[in-house]
N, CA and C atoms as a LAMMPS dump frame, in Angstrom:
ITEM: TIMESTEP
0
ITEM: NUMBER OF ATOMS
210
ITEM: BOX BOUNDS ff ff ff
-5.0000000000000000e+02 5.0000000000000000e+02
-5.0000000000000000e+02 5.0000000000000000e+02
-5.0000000000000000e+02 5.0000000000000000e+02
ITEM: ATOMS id mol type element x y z
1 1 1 N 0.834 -1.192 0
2 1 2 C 0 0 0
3 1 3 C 0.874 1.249 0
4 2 1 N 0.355 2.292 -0.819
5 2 2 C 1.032 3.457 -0.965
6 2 3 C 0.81 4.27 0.014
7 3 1 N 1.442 5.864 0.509
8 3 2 C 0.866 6.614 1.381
9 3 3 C 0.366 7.912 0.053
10 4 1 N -0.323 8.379 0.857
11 4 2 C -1.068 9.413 -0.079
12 4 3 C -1.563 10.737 0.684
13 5 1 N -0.946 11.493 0.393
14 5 2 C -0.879 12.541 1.233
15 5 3 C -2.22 13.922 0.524
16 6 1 N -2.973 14.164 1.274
17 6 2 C -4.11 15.118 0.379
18 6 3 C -4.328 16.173 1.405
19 7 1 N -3.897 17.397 0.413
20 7 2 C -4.133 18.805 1.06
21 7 3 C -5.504 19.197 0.846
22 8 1 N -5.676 20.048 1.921
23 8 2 C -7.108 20.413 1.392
24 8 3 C -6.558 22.229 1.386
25 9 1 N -6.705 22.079 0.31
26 9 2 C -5.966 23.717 -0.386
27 9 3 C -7.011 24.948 0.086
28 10 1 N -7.745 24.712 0.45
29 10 2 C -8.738 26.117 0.765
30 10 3 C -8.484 26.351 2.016
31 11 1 N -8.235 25.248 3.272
32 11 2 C -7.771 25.288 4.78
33 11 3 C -6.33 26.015 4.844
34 12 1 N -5.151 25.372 3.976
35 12 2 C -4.128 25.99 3.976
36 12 3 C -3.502 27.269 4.127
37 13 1 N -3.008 27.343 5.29
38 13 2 C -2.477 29.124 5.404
39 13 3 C -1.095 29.043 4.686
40 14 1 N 0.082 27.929 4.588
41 14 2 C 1.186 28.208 3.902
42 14 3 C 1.877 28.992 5.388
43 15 1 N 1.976 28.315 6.599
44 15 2 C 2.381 28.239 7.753
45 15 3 C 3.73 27.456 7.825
46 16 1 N 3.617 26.46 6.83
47 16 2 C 4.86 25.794 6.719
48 16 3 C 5.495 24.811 8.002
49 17 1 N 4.291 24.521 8.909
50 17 2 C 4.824 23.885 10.081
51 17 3 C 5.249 22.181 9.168
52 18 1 N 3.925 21.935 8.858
53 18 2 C 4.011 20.4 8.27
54 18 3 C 5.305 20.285 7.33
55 19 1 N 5.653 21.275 6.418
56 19 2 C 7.274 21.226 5.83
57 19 3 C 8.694 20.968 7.081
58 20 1 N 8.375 21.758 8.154
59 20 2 C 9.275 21.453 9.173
60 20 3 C 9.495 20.326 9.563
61 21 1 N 8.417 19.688 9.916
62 21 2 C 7.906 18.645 11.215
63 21 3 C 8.33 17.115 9.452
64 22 1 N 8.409 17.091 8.664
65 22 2 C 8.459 15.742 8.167
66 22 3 C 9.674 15.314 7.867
67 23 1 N 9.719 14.15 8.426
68 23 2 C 11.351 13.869 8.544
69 23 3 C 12.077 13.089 7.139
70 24 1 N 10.938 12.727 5.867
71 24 2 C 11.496 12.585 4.718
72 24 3 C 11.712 13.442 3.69
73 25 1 N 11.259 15.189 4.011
74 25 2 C 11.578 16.222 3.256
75 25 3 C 10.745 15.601 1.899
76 26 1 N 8.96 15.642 2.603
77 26 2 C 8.028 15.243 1.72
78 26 3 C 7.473 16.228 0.671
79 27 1 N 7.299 17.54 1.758
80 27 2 C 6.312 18.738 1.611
81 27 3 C 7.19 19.921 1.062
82 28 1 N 6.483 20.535 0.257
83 28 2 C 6.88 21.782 -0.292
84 28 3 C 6.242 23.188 -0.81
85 29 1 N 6.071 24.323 -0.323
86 29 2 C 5.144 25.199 -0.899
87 29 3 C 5.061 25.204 -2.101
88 30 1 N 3.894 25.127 -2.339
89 30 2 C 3.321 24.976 -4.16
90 30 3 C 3.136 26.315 -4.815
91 31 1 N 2.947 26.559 -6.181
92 31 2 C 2.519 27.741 -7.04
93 31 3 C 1.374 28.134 -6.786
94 32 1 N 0.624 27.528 -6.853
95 32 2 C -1.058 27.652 -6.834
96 32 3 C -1.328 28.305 -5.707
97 33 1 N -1.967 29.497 -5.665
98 33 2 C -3.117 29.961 -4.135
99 33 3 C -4.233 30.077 -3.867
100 34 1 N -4.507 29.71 -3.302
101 34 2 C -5.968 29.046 -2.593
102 34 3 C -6.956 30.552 -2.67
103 35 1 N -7.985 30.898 -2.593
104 35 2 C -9.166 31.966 -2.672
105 35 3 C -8.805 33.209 -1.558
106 36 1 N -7.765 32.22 -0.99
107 36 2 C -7.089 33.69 0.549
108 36 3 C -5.868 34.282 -0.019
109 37 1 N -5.577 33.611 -0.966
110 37 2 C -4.059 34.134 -1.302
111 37 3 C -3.046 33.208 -1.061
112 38 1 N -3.647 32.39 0.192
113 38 2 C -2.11 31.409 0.242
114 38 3 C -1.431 30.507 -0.937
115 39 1 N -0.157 30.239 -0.914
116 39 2 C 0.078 29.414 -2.144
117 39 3 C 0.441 28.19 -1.161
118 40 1 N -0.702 27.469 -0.958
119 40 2 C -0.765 25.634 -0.671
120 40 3 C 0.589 24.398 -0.723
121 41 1 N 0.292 24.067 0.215
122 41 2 C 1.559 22.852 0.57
123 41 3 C 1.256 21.806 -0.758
124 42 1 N 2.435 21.274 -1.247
125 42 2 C 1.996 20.184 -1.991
126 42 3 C 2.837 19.042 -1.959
127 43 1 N 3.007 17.772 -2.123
128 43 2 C 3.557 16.721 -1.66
129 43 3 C 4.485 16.495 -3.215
130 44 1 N 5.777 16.941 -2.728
131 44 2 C 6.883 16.693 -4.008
132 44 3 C 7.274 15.45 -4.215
133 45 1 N 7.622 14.878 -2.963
134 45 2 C 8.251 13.221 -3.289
135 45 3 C 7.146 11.956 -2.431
136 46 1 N 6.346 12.463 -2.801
137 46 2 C 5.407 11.227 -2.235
138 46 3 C 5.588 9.977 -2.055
139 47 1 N 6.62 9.291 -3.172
140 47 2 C 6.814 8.012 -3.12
141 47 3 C 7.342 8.015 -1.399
142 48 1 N 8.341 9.259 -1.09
143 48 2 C 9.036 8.673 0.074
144 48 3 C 8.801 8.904 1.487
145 49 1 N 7.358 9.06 1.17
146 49 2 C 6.299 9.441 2.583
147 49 3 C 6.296 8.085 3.14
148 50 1 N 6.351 7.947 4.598
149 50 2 C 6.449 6.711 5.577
150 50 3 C 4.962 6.587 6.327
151 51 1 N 4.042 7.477 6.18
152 51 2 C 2.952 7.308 6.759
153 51 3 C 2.977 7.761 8.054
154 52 1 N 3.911 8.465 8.74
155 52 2 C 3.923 8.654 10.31
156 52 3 C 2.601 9.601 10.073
157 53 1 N 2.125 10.97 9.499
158 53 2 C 1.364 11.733 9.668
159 53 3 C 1.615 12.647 10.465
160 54 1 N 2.813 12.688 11.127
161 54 2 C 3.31 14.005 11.81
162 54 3 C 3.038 15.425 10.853
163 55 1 N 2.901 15.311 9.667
164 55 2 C 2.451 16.816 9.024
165 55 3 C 0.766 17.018 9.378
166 56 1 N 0.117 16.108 9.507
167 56 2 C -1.728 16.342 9.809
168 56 3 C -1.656 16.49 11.441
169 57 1 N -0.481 16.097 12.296
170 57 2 C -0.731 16.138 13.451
171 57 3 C -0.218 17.499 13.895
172 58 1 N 0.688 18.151 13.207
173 58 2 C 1.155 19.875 13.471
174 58 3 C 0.486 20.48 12.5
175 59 1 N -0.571 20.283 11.985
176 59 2 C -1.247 21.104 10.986
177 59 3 C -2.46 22.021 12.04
178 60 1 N -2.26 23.236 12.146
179 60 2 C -3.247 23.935 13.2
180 60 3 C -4.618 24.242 12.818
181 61 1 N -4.873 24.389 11.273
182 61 2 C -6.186 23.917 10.599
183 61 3 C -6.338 22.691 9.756
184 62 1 N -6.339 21.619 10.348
185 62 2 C -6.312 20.413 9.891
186 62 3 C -6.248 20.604 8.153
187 63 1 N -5.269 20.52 7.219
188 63 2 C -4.849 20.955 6.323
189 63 3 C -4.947 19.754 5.608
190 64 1 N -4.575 18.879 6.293
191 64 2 C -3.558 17.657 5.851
192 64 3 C -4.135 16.334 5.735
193 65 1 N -4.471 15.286 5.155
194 65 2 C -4.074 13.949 6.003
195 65 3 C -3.815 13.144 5.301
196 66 1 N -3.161 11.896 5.766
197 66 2 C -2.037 11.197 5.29
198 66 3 C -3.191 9.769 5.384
199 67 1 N -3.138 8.969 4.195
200 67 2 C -4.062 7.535 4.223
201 67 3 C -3.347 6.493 3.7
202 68 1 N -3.603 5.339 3.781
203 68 2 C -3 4.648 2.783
204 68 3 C -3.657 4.194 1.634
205 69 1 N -3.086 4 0.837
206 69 2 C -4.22 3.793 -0.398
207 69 3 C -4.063 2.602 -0.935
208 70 1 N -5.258 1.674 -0.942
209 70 2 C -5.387 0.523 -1.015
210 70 3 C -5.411 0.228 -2.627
């Protein structure tokens, strides 16, 4: 099973905690901005996401979450 990481781009402030907090240097601010202006987290190397979910667990508007995909 893969991990699959899904932003929800309209919650996103571009706070950048979840870029801090992941210890495979998953996350990266994206081009695109959301209806507030922010430009949204987006998952660059997904393959090498481990599933911990430490980015949905420091996310302060639940931004984030990490599933596995069957």
């Amino acid at each position: 099973m893969m991990p699959k990481i899904h932003v929800f781009g309209e919650k996103c402030k571009s706070c950048g905690l979840c870029i801090e907090v992941c210890p495979k240097k998953v996350l990266a601010v994206g081009d695109k901005a959301n209806s507030k202006g922010y430009y949204t987290i987006i998952a660059v190397e997904e393959d090498k996401c481990v599933s911990c979910a430490l980015c949905a667990l420091m996310c302060p508007d639940i931004a984030l979450e990490v599933y596995k995909e069957s």
